[in-house]
C-alpha positions in Angstrom: 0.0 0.0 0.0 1.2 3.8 -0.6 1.1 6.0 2.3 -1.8 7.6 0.4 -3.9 4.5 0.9 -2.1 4.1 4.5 -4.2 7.2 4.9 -7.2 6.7 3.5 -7.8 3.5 5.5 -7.0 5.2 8.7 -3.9 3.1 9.2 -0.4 4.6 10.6 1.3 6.4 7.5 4.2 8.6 6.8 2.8 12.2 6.4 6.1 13.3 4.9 5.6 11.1 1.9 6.7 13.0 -1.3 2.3 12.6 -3.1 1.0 13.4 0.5 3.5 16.3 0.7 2.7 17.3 -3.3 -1.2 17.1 -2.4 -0.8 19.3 0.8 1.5 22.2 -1.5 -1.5 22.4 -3.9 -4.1 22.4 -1.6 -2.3 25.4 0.6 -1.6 27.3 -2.3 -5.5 27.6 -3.6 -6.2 27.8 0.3 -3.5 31.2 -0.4 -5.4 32.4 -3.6 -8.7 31.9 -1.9 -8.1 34.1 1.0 -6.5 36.7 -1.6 -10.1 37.2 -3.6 -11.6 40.3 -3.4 -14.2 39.6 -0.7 -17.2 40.7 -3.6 -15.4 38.4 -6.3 -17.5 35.7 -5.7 -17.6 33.9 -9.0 -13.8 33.7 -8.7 -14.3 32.3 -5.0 -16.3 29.7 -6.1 -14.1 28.5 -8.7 -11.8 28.2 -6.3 -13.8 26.1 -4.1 -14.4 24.0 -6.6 -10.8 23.3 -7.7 -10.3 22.5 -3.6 -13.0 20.4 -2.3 -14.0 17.1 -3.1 -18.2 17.8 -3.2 -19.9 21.1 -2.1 -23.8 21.9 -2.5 -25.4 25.0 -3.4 -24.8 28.3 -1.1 -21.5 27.6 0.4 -19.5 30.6 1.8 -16.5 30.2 3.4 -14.9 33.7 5.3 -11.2 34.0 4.5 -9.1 33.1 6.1 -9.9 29.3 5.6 -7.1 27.0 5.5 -7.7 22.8 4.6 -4.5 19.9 4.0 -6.1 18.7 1.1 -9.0 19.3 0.0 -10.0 16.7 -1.6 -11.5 14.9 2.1 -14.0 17.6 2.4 -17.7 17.0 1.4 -19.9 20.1 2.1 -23.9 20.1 1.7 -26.7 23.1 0.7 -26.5 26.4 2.6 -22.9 26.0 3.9 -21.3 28.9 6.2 -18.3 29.4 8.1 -16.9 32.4 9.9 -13.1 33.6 9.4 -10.6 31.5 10.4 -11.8 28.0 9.9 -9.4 25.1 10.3 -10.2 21.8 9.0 -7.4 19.3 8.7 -8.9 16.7 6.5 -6.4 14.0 6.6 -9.2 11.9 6.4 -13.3 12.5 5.2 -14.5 15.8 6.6 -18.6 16.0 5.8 -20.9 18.6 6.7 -24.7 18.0 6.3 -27.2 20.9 5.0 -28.1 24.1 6.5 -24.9 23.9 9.1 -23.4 26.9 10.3 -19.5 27.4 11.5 -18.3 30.6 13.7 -15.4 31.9 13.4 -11.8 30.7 15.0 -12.9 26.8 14.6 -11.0 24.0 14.0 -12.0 20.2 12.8 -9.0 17.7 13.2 -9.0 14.7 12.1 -5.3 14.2 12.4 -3.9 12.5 15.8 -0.2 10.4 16.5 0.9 8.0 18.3 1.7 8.7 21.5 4.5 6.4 22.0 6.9 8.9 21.6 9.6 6.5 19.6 6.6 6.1 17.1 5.7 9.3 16.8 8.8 10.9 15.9 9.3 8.7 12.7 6.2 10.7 11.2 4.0 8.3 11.3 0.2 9.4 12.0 -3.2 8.6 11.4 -6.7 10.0 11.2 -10.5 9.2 11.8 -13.2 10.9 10.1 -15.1 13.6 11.5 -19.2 14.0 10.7 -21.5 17.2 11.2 -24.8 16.5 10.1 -27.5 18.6 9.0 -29.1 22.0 10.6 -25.8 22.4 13.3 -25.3 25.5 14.4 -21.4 25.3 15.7 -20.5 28.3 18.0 -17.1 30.3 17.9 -13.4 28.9 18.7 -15.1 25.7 18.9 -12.7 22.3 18.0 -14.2 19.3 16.7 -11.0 16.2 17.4 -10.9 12.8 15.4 -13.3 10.5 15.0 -16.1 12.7 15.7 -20.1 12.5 14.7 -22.3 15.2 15.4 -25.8 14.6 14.9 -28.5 16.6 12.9 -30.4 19.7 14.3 -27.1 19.9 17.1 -25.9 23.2 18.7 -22.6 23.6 20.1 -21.8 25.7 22.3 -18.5 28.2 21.8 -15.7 27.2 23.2 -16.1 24.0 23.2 -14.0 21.0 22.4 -15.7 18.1 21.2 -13.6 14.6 21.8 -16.9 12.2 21.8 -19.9 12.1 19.4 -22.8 14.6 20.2 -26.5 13.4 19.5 -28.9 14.7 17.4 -31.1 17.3 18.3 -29.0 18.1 21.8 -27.3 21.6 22.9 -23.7 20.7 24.2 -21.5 22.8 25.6 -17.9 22.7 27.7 -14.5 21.3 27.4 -14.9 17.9 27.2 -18.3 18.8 25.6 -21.2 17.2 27.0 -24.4 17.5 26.3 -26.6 19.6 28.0 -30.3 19.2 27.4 -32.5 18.8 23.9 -32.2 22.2 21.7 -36.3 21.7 21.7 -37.0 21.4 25.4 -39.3 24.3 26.9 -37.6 25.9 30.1 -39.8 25.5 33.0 -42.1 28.2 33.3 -41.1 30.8 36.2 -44.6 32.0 38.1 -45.8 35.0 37.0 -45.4 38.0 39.5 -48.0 38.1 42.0 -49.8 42.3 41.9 -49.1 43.8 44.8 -52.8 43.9 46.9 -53.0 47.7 47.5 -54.5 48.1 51.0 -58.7 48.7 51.2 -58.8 52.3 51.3 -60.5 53.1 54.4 -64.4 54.5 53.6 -65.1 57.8 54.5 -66.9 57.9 57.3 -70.5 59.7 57.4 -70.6 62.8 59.9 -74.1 61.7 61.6 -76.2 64.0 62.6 -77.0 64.8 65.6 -79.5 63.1 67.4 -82.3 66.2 67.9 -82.2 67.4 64.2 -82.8 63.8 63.0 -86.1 64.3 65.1 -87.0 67.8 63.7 -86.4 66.4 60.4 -88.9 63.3 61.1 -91.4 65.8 62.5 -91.9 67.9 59.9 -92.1 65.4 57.5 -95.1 63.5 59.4 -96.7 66.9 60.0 -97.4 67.6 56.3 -98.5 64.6 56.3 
């Protein structure tokens, strides 16, 4: 097998191999031109994409700066967006589902190395795939690590760094990220505030009259009578 296919079966293979090394110089210089467009060039942008990735839908827009390995490992659906600065080191398959979008300052790595040490400094390394699915909404400086799935209609939170697969539907936040509750769950209803019951205003009180002129006044009325 060539280091290539090494790779691509997610076996240990030499990243310094001389088509690896060729692939990685040709994607980083269309990575270089992209970032270069005139930000309103977009016919020129998408070009560009095309030459780059392997499979991209309708609507993608990518910020610059956006930097890949290859290229050629990245599979992106309809309505595609990601803030400056994305990373996504597609040693191996990198897909993105529909409607997904990216803030800026994240990374998706699906490199990792041995961590015997002895190994590792030959330049031997692998990679596992990493899968977003469709309708993720993927919050600033967040970084997605090998091997990871991220089911459809997920949000995660920013700052996060995702080691383990995140169910569908599911808010996740934090460093390892974990997930928190369902994006769809209603938050308990807090009791409405109580008005405040306003003290009974006191009536105002009749002056009675007196005593004798409640007589005269029942008097003359039976008198003309």
């Amino acid at each position: 097998m060539t280091e290539k296919e090494k790779q691509q079966a997610g076996e240990l293979y030499n990243a310094k191999d001389k088509e690896l090394l060729a692939d990685r110089v040709k994607a980083k210089k269309l990575c270089a031109e992209y970032n270069a467009v005139e930000y309103n060039d977009y016919q020129k942008k998408e070009r560009l994409l095309d030459r780059l990735l392997a499979l991209r839908g309708e609507n993608t827009w990518i910020e610059a700066n956006f930097f890949c390995d290859y290229g050629y490992n990245i599979i992106i659906g309809d309505n595609f967006y990601a803030n400056h600065n994305c990373v996504i080191l597609d040693c191996a398959e990198v897909i993105f589902g529909d409607n997904v979008l990216v803030g800026p300052n994240c990374g998706f790595y699906t490199a990792t190395h041995p961590l015997d040490a002895e190994t590792r400094n030959q330049g031997l390394e692998s990679a596992k795939p990493i899968k977003i699915g469709s309708n993720v909404w993927i919050g600033g400086s967040v970084c997605v690590m090998p091997g990871v799935t991220i089911g459809d209609g997920a949000v995660i939170a920013g700052g996060s760094v995702v080691t383990d697969d995140i169910p569908a539907g599911m808010l996740a936040a934090g460093n390892p990220c974990k997930p928190v509750r369902p994006v769809n769950e209603e938050k308990a209803e807090e009791p409405a505030e109580q008005p405040e019951e306003k003290p009974a205003e006191p009536a105002e009180e009749e002056n009675p009259a007196p005593a004798e002129e409640k007589k005269r006044h029942l008097f003359a009325k039976k008198k003309k009578q």
